[in-house]
C-alpha positions in Angstrom: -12.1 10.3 19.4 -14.8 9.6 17.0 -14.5 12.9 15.4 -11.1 12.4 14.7 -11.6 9.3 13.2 -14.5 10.3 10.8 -11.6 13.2 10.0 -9.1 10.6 9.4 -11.1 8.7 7.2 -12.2 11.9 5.4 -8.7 12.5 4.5 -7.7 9.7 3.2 -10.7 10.1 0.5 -9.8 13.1 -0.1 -6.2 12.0 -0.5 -7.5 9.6 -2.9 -9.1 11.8 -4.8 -6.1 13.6 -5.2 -4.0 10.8 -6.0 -6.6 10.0 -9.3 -6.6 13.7 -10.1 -2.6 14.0 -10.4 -2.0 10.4 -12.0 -4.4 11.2 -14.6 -2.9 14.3 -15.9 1.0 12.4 -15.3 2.5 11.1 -18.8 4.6 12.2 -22.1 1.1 13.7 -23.6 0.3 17.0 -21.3 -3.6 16.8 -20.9 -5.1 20.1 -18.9 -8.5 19.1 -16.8 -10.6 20.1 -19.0 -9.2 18.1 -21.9 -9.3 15.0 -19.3 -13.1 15.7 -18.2 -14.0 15.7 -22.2 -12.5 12.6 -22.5 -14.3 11.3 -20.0 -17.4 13.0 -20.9 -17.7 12.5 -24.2 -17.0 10.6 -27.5 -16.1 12.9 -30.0 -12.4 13.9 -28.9 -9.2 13.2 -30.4 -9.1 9.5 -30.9 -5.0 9.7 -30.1 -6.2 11.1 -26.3 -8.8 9.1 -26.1 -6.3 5.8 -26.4 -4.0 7.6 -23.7 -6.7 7.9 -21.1 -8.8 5.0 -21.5 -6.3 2.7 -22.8 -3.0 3.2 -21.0 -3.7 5.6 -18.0 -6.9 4.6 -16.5 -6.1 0.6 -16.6 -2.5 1.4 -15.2 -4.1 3.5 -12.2 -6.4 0.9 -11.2 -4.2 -1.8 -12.0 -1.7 0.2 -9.3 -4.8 0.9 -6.8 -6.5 -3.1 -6.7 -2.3 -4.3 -6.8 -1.7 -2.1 -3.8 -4.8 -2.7 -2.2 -4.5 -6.3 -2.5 -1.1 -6.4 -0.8 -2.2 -4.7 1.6 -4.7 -6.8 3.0 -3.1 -9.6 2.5 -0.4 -8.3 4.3 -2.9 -7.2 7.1 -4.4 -11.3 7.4 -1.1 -12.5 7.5 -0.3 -10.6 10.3 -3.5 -11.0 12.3 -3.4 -14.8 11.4 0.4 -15.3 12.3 0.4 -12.3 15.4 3.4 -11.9 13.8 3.9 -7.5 12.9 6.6 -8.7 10.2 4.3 -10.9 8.5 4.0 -10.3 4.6 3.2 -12.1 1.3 6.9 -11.5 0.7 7.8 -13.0 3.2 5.7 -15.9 3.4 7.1 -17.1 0.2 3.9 -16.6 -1.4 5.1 -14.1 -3.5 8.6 -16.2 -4.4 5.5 -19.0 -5.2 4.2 -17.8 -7.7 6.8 -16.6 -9.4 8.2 -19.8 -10.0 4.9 -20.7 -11.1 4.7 -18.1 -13.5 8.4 -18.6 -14.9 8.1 -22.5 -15.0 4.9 -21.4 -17.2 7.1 -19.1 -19.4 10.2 -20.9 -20.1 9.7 -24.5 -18.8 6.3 -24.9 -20.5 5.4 -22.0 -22.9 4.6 -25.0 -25.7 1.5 -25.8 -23.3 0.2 -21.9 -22.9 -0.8 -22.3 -19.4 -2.5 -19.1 -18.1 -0.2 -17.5 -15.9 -2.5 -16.3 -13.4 -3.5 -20.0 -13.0 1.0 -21.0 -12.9 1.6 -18.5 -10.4 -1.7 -19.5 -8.3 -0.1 -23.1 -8.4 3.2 -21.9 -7.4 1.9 -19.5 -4.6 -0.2 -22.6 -2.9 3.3 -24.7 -3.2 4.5 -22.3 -0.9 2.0 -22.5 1.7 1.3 -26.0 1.3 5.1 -26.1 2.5 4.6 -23.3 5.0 1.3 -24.9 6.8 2.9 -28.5 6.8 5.9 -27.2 8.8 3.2 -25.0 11.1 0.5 -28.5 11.7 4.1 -30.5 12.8 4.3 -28.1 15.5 0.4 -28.2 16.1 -0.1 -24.1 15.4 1.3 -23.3 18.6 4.3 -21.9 18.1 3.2 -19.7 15.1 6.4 -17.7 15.1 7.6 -20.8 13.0 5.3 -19.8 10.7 7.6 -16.3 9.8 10.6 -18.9 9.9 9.0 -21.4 7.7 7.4 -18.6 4.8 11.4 -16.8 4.6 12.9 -20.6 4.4 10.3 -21.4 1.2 10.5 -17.9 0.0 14.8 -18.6 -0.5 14.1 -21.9 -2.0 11.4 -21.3 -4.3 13.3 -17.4 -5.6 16.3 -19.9 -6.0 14.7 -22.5 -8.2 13.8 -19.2 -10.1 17.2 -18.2 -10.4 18.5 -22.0 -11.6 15.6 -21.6 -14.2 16.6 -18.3 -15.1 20.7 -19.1 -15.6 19.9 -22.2 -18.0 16.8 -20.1 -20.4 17.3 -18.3 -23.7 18.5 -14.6 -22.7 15.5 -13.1 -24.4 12.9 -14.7 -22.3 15.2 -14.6 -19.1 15.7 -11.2 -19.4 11.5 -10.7 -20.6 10.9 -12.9 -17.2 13.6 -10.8 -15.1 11.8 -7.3 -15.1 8.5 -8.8 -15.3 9.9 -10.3 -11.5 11.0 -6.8 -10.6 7.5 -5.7 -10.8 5.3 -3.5 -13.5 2.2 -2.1 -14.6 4.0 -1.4 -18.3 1.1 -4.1 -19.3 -1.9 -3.2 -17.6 -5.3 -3.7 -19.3 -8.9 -3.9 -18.3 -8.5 -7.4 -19.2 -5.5 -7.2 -16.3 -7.9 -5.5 -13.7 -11.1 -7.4 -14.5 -9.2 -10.5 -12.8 -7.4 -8.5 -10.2 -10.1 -6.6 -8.9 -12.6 -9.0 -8.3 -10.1 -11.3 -6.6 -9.1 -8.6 -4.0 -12.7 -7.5 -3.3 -14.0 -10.7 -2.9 -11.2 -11.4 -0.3 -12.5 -8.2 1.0 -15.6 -8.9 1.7 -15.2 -12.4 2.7 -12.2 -11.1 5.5 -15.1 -8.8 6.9 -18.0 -11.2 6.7 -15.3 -13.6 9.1 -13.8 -10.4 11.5 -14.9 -11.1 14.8 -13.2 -14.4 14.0 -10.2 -12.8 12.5 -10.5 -10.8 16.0 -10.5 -13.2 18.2 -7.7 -14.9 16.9 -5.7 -11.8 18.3 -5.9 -13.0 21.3 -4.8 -16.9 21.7 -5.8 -19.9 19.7 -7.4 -21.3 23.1 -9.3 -18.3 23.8 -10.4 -18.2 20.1 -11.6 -21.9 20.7 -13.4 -21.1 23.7 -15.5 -18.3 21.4 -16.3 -21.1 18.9 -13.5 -20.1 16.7 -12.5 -23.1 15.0 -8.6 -21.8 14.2 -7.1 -24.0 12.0 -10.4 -23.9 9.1 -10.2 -20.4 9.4 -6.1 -19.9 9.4 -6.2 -22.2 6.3 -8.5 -20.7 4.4 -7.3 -17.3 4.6 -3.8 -18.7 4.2 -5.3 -19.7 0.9 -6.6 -17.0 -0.1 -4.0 -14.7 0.3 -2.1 -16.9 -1.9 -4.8 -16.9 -4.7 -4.8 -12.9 -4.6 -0.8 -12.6 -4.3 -1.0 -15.2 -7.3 -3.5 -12.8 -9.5 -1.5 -9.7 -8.3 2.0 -10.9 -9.4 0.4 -12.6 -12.8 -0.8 -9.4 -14.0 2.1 -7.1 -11.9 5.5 -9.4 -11.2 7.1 -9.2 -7.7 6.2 -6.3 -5.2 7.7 -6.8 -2.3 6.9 -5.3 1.3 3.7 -3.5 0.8 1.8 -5.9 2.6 4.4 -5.1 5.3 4.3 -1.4 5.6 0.7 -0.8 5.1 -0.9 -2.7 7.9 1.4 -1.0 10.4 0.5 2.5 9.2 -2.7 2.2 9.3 -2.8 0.8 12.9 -1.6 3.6 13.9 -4.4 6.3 12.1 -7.5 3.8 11.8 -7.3 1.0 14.7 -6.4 -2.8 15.2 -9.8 -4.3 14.3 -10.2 -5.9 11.4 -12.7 -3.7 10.4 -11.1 -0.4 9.9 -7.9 -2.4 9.4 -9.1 -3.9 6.2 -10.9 -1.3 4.8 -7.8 1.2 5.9 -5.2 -1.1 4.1 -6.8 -1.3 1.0 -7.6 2.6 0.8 -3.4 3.1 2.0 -2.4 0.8 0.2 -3.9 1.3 -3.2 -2.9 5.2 -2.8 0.6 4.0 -2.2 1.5 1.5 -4.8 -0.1 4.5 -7.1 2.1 7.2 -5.8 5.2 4.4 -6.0 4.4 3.9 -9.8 3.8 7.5 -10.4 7.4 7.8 -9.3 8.6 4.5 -11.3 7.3 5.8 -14.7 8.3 9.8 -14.5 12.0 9.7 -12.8 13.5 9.3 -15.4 12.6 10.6 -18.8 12.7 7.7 -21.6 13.3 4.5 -18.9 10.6 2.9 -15.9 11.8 1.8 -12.8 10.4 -1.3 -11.9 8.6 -1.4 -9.0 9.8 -4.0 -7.1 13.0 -2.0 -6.5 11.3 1.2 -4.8 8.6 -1.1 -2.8 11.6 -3.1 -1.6 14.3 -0.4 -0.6 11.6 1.2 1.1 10.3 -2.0 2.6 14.0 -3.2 3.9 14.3 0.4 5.5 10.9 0.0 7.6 11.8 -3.7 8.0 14.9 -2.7 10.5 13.2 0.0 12.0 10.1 -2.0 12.8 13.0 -4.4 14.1 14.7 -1.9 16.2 11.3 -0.6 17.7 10.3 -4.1 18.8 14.0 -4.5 20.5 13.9 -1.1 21.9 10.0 -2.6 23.6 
């Protein structure tokens, strides 16, 4: 068993590996290897190429790795949080939070320049604040309500969106509409020097806390009786979640369901603990939402498909499956 979860692990490097090595090389300029590795190497190539790799593909590639990872183990907290399998940031509203946040920022208030990671941060803790007040009324214990309560904000806030959206100037509605949809047209270092730390720093604080995050598995009583204390611990991560989903759809718009799928995959070729299961999701993850905007950008020749349209057909698919296995138990 151990060696064929050292293999496991082994190949999903390697399949990262991969991943960078093809995205590199994917675009309108053709670069061979060894046009790439000079690049990389060195400072005296073509100044055009050099743009193309450093500027545009490299950003957009980790942009779509930290987005994808981020998701993921968001996705993964939720669930372990909530012991809900069809907990997501999507679906928590978190996502429809700070959206609004970010659009209210964009067409309500774009005299005040707000930063927009800190708008969508504020709309993103809206929707838990919501969320968690519905969850204390019923003391915790029926956490199912907390699924119930996250789709219920999620509507509201996506349609206090929309009623933004009908009534603003069709340029910026339409500027505000595929930036919703989800893209990484604008990635920048700047982009992924707040993304990144955000999501490692969740990281690392999720596994500093995962026996915790472990024996809340279990039951909220027998957490207690391990010197859990559940509800700190639920809120914070409930919190951060929401400030990493608010960075993520700041710099990327709305991508729905990978904090859904990911978790569940990797259940099933790393483990339930939160250890591989965090460190699992955010390798998945991050190779998926690359893969996903590999296939957004080169589809089709001269148009992008935003991303929120692959993640989310492909998400609503695994949705009723993951429905029809749990009926079918």
């Amino acid at each position: 068993m151990a060696r064929a979860g050292y293999f496991r692990w082994l190949l999903a490097l390697v399949a990262l590996l991969f991943t960078l090595l093809m995205s590199i090389r994917l675009g309108s300029a053709a670069l061979s290897y060894g046009q790439i590795w000079h690049i990389l190497t060195t400072s005296d190539s073509n100044a055009t190429f050099q743009a193309i790799i450093w500027q545009i593909r490299l950003p957009r590639i980790a942009m779509a790795f930290f987005a994808g990872a981020g998701l993921a183990i968001c996705g993964a907290l939720l669930q372990n949080m909530s012991r809900n399998p069809l907990a997501d940031p999507y679906l928590f509203g978190l996502t429809a939070g700070a959206g609004l946040g970010a659009s209210l920022s964009m067409i309500v208030f774009p005299e005040q320049q707000l930063p927009l990671a800190l708008s969508a941060f504020v709309g993103a803790s809206l929707a838990v604040l919501l969320v968690v007040l519905v969850c204390i009324r019923h003391g915790w214990q029926q956490l199912q309500v907390m699924l119930l309560a996250g789709v219920a904000v999620s509507f509201m806030l996506s349609a206090i969106s929309s009623f933004i959206l009908y009534f603003a100037e069709p340029f910026a509605a339409n500027r505000v509409i595929f930036w919703l949809m989800g893209s990484l047209s604008r990635s920048d270092w700047q982009g992924v020097a707040v993304v990144a730390p955000a999501v490692l720093c969740l990281l690392l604080v999720a596994l500093a806390f995962r026996r915790q995050l472990d024996a809340m598995l279990l039951h909220d009583e027998s957490a207690r009786t391990l010197g859990v204390s559940v509800e700190r611990v639920r809120l914070f991560f409930l919190l951060g979640t929401s400030a990493v989903t608010a960075f993520i759809v700041a710099q990327c718009g709305g991508i729905a369901f990978v904090g859904l799928m990911i978790p569940h995959l990797v259940r099933q070729w790393f483990g339930v603990t939160m250890l591989p299961l965090l460190l699992g999701s955010a390798l998945v993850g991050g190779i998926f939402l690359i893969w996903v905007d590999n296939f957004a950008r080169s589809l089709f020749m001269q148009q992008e498909i935003p991303l929120g349209v692959i993640t989310s057909l492909l998400g609503s698919v695994f949705f009723l499956l993951l429905l029809r296995r749990q009926q079918a138990g």
